[in-house]
MIVEX-365232 format. One record per atom (N, C-alpha, C): residue number from 1; atom name; x, y, z. Coordinates in steps of 0.05 Angstrom, whole numbers, plus 5000, padded with zeros to 4 digits. Example, Ala and Ser with C-alpha at 12.3 -4.5 7.8 and 13.67 -1.06 7.14 Angstrom:
2
+-----+----+------+-------+------+
|   i | at | east | north |   up |
+-----+----+------+-------+------+
|   1 |  N | 5264 |  4886 | 5156 |
|   1 | CA | 5246 |  4910 | 5156 |
|   1 |  C | 5264 |  4934 | 5156 |
|   2 |  N | 5257 |  4955 | 5142 |
|   2 | CA | 5273 |  4979 | 5143 |
|   2 |  C | 5258 |  5001 | 5157 |
+-----+----+------+-------+------+
END
This chain:
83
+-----+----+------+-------+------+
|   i | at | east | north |   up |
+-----+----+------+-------+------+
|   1 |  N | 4787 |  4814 | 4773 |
|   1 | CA | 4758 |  4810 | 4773 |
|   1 |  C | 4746 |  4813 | 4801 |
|   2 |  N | 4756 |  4805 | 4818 |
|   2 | CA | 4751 |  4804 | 4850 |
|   2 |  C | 4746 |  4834 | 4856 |
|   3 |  N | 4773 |  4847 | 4843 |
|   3 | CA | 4772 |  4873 | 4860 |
|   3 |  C | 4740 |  4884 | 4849 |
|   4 |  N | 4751 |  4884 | 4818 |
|   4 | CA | 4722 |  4902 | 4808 |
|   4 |  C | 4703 |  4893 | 4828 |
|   5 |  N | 4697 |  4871 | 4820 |
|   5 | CA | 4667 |  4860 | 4840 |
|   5 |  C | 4661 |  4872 | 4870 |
|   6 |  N | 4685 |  4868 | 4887 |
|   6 | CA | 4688 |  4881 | 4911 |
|   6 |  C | 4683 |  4909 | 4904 |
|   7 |  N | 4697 |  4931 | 4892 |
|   7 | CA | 4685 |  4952 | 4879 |
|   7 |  C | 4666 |  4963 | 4881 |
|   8 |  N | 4650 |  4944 | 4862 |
|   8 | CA | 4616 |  4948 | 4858 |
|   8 |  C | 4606 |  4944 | 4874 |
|   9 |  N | 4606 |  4939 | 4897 |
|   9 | CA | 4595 |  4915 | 4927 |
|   9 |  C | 4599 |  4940 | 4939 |
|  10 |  N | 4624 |  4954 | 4951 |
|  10 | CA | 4625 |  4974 | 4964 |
|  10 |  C | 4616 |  5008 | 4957 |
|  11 |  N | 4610 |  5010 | 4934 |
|  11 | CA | 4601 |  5030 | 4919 |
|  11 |  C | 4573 |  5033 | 4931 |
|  12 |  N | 4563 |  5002 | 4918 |
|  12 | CA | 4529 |  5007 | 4921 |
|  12 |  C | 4525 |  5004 | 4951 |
|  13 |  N | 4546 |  5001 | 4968 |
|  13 | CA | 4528 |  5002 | 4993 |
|  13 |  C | 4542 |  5034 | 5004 |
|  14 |  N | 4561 |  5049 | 4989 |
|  14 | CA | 4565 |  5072 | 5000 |
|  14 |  C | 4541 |  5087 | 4995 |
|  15 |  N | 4525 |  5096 | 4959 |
|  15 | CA | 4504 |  5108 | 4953 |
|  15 |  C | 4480 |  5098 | 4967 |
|  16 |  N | 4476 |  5070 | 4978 |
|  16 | CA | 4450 |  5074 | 4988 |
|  16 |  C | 4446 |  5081 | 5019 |
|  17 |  N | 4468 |  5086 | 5031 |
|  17 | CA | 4465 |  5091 | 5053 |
|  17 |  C | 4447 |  5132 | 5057 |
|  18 |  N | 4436 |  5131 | 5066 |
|  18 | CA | 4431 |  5156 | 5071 |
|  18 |  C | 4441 |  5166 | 5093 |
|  19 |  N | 4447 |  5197 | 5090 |
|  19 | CA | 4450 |  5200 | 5126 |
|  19 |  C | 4422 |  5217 | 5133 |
|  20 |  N | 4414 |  5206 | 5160 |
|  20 | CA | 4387 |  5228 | 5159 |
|  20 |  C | 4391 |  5256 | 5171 |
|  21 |  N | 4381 |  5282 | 5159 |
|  21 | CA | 4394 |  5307 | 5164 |
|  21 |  C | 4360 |  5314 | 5179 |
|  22 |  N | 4362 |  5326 | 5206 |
|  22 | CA | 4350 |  5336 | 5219 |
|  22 |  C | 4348 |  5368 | 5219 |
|  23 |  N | 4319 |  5379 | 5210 |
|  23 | CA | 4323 |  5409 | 5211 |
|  23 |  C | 4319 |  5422 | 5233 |
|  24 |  N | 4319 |  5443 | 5243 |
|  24 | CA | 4331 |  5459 | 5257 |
|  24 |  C | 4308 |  5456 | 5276 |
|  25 |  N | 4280 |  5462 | 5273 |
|  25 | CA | 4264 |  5460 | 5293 |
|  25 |  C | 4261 |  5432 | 5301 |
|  26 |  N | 4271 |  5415 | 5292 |
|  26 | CA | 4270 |  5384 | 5305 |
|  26 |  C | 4302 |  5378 | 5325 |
|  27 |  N | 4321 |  5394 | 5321 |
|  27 | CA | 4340 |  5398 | 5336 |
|  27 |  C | 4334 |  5418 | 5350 |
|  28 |  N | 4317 |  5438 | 5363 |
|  28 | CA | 4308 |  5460 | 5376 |
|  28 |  C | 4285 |  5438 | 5395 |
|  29 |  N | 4273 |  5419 | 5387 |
|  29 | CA | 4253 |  5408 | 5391 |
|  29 |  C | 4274 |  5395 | 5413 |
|  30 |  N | 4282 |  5374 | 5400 |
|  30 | CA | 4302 |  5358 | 5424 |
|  30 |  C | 4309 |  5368 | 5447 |
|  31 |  N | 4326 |  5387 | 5447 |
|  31 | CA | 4336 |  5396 | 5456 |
|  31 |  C | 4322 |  5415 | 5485 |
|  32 |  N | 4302 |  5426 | 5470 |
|  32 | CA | 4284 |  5433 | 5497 |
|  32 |  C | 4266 |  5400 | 5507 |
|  33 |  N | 4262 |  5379 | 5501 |
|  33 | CA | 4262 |  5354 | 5515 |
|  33 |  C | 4283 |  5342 | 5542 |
|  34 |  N | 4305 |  5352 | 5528 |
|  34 | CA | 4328 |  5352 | 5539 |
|  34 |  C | 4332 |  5357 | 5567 |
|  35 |  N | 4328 |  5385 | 5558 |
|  35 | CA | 4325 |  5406 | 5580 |
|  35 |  C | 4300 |  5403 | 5602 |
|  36 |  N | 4274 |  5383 | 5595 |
|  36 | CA | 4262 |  5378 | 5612 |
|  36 |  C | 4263 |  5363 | 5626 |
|  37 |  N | 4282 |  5339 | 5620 |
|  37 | CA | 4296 |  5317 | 5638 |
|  37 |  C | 4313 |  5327 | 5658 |
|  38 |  N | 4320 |  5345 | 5650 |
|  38 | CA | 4349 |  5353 | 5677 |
|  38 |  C | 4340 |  5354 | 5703 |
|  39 |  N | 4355 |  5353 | 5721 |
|  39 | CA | 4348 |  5357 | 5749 |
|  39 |  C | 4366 |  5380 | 5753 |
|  40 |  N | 4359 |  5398 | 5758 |
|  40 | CA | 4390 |  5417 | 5770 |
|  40 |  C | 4374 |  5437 | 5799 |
|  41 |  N | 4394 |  5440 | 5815 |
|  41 | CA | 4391 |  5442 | 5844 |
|  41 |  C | 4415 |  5455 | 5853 |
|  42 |  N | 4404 |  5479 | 5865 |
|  42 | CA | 4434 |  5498 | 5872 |
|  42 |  C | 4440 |  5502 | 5904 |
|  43 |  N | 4456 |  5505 | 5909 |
|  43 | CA | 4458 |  5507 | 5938 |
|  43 |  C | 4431 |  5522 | 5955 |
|  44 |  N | 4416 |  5512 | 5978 |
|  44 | CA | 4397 |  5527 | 5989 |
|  44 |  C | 4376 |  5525 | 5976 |
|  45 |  N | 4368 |  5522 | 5942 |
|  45 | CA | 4345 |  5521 | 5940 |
|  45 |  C | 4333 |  5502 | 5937 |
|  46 |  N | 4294 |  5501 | 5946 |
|  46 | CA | 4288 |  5487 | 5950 |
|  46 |  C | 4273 |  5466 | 5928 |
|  47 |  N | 4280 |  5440 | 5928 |
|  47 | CA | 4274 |  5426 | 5908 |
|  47 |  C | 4245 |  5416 | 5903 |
|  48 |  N | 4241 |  5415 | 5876 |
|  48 | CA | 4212 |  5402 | 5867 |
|  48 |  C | 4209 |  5373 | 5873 |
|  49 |  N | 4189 |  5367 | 5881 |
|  49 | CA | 4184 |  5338 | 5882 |
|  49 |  C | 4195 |  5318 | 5863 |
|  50 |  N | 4203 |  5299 | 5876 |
|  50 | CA | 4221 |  5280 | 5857 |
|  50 |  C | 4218 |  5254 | 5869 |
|  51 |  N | 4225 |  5240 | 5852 |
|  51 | CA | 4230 |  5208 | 5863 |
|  51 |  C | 4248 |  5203 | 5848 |
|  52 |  N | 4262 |  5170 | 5861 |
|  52 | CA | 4289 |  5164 | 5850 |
|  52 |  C | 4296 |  5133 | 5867 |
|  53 |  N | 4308 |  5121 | 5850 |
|  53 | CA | 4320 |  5089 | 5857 |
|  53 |  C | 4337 |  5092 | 5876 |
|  54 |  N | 4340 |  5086 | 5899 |
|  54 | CA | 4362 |  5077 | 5909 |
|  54 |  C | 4378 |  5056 | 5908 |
|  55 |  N | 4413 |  5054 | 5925 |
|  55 | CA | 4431 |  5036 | 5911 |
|  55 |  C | 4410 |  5014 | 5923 |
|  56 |  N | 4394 |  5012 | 5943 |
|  56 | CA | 4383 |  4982 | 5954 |
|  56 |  C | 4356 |  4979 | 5934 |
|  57 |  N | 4345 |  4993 | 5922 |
|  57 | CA | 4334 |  4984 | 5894 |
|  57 |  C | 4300 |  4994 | 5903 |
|  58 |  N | 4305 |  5000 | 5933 |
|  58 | CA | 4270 |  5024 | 5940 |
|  58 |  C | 4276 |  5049 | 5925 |
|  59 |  N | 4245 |  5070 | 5919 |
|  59 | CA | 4236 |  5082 | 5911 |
|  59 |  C | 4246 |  5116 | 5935 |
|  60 |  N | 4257 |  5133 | 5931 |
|  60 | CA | 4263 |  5148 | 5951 |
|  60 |  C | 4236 |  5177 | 5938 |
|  61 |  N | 4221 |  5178 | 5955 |
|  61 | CA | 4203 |  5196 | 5946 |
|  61 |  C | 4212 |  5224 | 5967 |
|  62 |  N | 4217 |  5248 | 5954 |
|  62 | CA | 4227 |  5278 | 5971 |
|  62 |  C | 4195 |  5285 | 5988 |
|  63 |  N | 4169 |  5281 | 5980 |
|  63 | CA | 4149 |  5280 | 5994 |
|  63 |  C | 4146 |  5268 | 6018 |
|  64 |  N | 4159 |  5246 | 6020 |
|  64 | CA | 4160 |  5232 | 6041 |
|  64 |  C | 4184 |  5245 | 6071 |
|  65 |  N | 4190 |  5270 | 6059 |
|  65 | CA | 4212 |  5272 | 6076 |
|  65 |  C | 4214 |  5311 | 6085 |
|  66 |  N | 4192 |  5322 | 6082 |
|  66 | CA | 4189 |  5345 | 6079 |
|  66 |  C | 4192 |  5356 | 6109 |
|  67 |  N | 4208 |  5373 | 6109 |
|  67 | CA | 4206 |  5390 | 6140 |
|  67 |  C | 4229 |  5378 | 6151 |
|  68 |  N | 4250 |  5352 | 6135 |
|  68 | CA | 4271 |  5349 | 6137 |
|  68 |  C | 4302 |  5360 | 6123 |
|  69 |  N | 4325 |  5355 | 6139 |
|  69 | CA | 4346 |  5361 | 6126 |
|  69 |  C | 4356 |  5341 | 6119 |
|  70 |  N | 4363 |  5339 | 6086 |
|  70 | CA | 4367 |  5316 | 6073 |
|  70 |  C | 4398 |  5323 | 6056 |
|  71 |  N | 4415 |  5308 | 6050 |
|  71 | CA | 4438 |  5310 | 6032 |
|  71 |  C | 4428 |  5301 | 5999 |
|  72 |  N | 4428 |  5308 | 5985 |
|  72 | CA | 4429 |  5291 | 5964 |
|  72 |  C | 4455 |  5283 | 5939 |
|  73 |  N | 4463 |  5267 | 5938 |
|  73 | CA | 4477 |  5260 | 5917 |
|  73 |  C | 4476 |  5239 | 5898 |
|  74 |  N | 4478 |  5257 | 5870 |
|  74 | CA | 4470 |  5249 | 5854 |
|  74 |  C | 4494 |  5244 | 5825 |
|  75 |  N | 4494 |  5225 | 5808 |
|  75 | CA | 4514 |  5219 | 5791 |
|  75 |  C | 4505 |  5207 | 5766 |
|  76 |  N | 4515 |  5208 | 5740 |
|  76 | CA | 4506 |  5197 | 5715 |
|  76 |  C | 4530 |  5167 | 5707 |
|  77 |  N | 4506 |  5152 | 5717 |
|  77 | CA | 4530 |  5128 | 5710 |
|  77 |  C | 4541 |  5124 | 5675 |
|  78 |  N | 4534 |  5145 | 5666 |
|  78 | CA | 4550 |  5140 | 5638 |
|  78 |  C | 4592 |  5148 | 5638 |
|  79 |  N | 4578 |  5170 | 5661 |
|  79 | CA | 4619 |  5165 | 5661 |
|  79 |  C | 4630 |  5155 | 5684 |
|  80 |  N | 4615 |  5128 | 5698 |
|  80 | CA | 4623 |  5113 | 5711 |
|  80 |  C | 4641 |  5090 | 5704 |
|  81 |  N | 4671 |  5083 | 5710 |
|  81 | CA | 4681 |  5064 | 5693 |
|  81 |  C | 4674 |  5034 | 5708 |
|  82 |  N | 4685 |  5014 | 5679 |
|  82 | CA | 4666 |  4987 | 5695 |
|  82 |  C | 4691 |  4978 | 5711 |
|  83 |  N | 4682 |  4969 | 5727 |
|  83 | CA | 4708 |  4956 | 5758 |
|  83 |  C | 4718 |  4937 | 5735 |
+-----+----+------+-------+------+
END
């Protein structure tokens, strides 16, 4: 009797789950969002205005620094592992 019950319990919560299916121009959509977030920067050329956190937690604005030679490095702490 348990199992049936358990059964029925796991059934009805397999059918009501939906998965949500995204059509193509809403994944075309994303995706150029995406692509407006990026920063990308190639050797020598010159970069668009930007701002950005530093590790001491000020505001680093590239306006503020124009007519200078600057390094920049930059990293996605998602594949940073935790100490």
């Amino acid at each position: 009797m348990k199992k049936l019950l358990l059964l029925t319990l796991i059934l009805t919560f397999a059918f009501s789950c939906k998965k949500e299916e995204k059509s193509e121009a809403d994944f075309q959509k994303e995706i150029a969002d995406y692509r407006k977030k990026l920063v990308t920067l190639d050797i020598g050329e010159k970069p668009k205005n930007f701002s950005a956190k530093t590790f001491s937690g000020a505001t680093f604005n590239l306006k503020d620094h124009l007519g200078k030679t600057i390094v920049i490095f930059g990293y996605n702490q998602d594949y940073l592992q935790a100490c």
